[in-house]
C-alpha angles and dihedrals in degrees: 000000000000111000083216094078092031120132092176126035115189119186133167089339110183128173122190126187127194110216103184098303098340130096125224116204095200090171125003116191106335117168115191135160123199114190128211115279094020125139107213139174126204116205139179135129119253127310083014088122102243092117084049094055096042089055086064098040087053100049095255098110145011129234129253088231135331131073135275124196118205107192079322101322123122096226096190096066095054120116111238093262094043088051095050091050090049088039089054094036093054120010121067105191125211122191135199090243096048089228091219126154120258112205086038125085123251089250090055088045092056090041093057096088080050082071105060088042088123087171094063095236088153124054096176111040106173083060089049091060094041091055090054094044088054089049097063087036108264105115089123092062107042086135106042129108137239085259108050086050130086112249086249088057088041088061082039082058095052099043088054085052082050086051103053116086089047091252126199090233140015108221108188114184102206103330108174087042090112105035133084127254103269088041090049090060097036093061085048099070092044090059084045087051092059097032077061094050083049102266103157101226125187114176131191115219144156093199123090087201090069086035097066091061093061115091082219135046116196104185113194129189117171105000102301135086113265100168141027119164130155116214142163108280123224116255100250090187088061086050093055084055097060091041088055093038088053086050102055090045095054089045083050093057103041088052095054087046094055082047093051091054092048096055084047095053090037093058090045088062098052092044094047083050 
């Protein structure tokens, strides 16, 4: 990857953690580049480090040693303040449990990064959410709220909230775990529909059902990289077609079934009469 079209710069990156007397090794030596526009997973089972590394990529953390690059910056040598402004001008974060609100709007959800724009980017804040909100197709329910949304608007909700601010990258930690099959791939192609207007995405998953659709797989075990491959990701809007195909079908034939039992019924009772 060129470092010229980097947005993050990853080098010698170690974390060490320091659990009573014992010493956890989370991440020893990675080195990853991520360049403006990509679509990458990041996988590994539990304890393998890749929750650990998105923390720092995403401002959360610093590393033990090492250095990490945002858009040229050299993130860990910021001062906190200087880290939260950077974190709120280019990353938009999306979680696995949409954090949203509950008693506030979806327009008032996307408009909450607004809040912490110390440098003013954004003089009118309620059109800016809108506008977000209008990006991931939710422009016909700018004032509802998390409970009167499915669970597949409510992550709609919170990557407009990601959105907002207009961020360098998108970084979403599981973000289908709590959603069903068809949601799951229907927030997919969203995330493929903005990876293809140039909306840098890195997600974090365990499943390698979310994983086909990255242009980009990362695999870590132990703390270190151990695969990173780029491949041709899978359309999930063609496979929101068939989804949608194998349901109408379903619903066809159940139908025809219902109106074979009817006629049934229906010539019983003639011939009874």
């Amino acid at each position: 990857m060129s470092e010229s079209n980097a947005v993050i710069r990853v080098e010698g990156i170690r974390k060490t953690y320091l659990m009573g007397k014992t010493e956890v090794h989370a991440l020893q030596g990675v080195d990853f580049t991520v360049e403006q526009g990509e679509l990458v997973a990041i996988m590994g089972a539990s304890g393998s480090g890749k929750s650990t590394l998105m923390n720092i990529i995403g401002g959360l953390d610093y590393p033990s040693s090492g250095s990490y690059f945002l858009d040229g910056i050299e993130v860990n040598k910021l001062s906190k303040n200087e880290l939260a402004d950077v974190r709120n001008q280019k990353i938009g974060f999306v979680f696995q449990g949409f954090n949203l609100l509950a008693r506030t709007s979806a327009i008032e959800n996307t408009e909450l990064p607004l809040l912490y724009d110390r440098k003013n980017r954004f003089k009118n804040h309620r059109e800016a959410a809108r506008k977000a909100l209008e990006r991931v197709g939710l422009g016909d329910r700018v004032d509802h709220h998390p409970n009167e949304l499915s669970g597949g608007q409510q992550q709609r909700v919170a990557i407009a909230r990601a959105l907002v601010t207009t961020p360098s990258i998108v970084l979403a930690d599981e973000p289908t775990g709590n959603l069903d099959s068809k949601t799951t791939v229907e927030v997919m192609q969203l995330f493929q529909e903005l990876n293809a207007e140039g909306v840098t995405i890195i997600l974090v998953t365990h499943e390698d059902e979310v994983a086909r659709y990255a242009r980009r797989v990362v695999e870590l075990r132990d703390g270190q990289i151990i695969k990173d491959v780029i491949q041709q990701p899978d359309s999930a809007a063609d496979d929101v077609r068939d989804l949608l195909a194998r349901r109408k079908a379903a619903q066809d034939l159940e139908a025809e079934a219902l109106a074979g039992d009817a006629a049934t019924t229906n010539q019983g009772t003639l011939d009874a009469g």
